[in-house]
C-alpha positions as CSV (number, residue, x, y, z in Angstrom):
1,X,28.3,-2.6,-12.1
2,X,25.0,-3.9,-11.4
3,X,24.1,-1.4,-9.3
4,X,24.7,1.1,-12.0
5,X,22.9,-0.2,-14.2
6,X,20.1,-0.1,-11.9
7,X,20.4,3.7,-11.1
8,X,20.9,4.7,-14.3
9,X,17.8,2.9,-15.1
10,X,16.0,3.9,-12.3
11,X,17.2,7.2,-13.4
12,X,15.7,6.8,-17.2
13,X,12.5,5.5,-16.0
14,X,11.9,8.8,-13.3
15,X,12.9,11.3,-16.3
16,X,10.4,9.9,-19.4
17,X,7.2,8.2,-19.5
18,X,9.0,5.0,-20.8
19,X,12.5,4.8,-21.9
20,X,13.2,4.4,-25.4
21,X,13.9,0.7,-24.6
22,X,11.4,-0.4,-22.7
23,X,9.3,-3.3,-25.0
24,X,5.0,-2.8,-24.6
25,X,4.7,-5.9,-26.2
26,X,7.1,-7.7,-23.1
27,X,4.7,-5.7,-20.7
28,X,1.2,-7.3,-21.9
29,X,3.2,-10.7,-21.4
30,X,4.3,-9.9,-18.0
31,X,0.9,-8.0,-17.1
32,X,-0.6,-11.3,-18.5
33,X,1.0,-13.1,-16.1
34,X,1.3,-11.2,-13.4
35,X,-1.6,-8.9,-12.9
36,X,-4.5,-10.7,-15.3
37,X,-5.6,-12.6,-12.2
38,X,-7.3,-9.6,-10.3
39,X,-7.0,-6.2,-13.1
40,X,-8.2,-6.7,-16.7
41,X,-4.9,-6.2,-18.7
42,X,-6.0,-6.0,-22.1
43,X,-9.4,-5.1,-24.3
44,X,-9.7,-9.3,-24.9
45,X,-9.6,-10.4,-21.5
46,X,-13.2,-11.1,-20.4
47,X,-13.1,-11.8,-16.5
48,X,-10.8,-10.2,-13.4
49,X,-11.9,-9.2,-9.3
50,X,-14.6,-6.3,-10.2
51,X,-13.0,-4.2,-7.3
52,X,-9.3,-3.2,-9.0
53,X,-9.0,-1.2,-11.9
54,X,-8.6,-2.2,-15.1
55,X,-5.1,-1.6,-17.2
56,X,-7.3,0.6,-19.4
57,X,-8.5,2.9,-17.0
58,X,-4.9,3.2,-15.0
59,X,-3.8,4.7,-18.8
60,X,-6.8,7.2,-18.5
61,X,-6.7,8.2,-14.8
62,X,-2.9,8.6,-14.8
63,X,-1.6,11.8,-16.1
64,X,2.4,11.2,-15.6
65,X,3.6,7.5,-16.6
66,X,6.5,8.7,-14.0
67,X,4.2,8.5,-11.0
68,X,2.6,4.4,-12.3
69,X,6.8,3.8,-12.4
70,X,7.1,5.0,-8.6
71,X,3.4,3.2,-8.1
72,X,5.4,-0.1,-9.2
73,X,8.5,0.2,-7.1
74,X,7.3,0.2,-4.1
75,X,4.8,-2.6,-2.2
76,X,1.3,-1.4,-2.3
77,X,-2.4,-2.1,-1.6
78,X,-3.3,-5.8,-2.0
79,X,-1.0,-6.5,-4.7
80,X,1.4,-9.3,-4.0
81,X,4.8,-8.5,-3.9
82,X,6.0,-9.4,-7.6
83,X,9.8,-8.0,-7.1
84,X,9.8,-6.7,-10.6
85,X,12.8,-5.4,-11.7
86,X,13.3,-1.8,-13.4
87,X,13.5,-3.0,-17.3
88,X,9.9,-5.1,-16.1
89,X,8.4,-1.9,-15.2
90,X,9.2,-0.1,-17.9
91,X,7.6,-2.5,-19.6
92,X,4.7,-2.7,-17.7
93,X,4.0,0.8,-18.2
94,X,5.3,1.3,-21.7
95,X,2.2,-1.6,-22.5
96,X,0.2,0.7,-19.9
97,X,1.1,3.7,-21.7
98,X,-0.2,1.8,-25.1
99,X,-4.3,2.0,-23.4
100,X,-4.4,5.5,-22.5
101,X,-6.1,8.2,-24.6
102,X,-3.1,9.0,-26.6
103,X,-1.4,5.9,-27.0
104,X,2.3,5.6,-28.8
105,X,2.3,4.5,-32.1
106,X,3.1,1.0,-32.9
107,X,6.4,2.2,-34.9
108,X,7.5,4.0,-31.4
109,X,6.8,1.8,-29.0
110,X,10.1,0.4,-29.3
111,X,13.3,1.1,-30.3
112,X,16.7,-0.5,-29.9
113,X,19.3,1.5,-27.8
114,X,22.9,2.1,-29.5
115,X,24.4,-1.5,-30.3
116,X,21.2,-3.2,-31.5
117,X,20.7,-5.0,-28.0
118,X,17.0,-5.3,-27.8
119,X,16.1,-4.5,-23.6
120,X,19.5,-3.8,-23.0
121,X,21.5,-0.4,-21.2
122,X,24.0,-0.2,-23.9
123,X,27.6,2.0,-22.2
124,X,28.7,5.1,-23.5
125,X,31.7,5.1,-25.4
């Protein structure tokens, strides 16, 4: 069962930029902790390495939130290896998605899957 879920969330995250339920506002937490010691992660942070990019230039430079989803699967670079799972980078990138040059509205940026469970991969009936 829990690999299920994972493919069919792995699934969900390669076909959209961000699945309906991922949460932007659980991303800047876990970009916050994560990633805010070496990129910028959000317009008030003041310091982070000069040599990475910052949050708000990934959401510029990248055209397809599909290929940042693929970016965050898989080791790279410098970047320690966080072992985030799929509903953590949706997050990520919904938040990521929230910088760029045509951000989603507050109102979209989340909304609760079929049974009201925040986060969760609710079953088909």
């Amino acid at each position: 069962m829990k690999n299920s879920i994972r493919l069919l969330t792995s699934l969900a995250l390669l076909c959209g930029a961000a699945p309906a339920f991922a949460d932007a506002d659980a991303g800047l937490n876990l970009a916050q902790h994560w990633c805010a010691s070496c990129h910028v992660v959000s317009p008030d942070q003041k310091s982070a390495s000069a040599d990475v990019p910052t949050f708000a230039d990934i959401a510029r430079r990248t055209k397809d939130m599909k290929t940042l989803v693929v970016f965050l699967t898989r080791p790279h670079g410098q970047m320690p290896d966080m072992s985030l799972s799929q509903p953590e980078i949706a997050d990520i990138v919904a938040y990521i998605s929230t910088l760029g040059p045509h951000p989603i509205p507050p109102a979209e940026r989340k909304s609760e899957p079929a049974g009201g469970l925040s986060g969760a991969i609710v079953p088909s009936r």
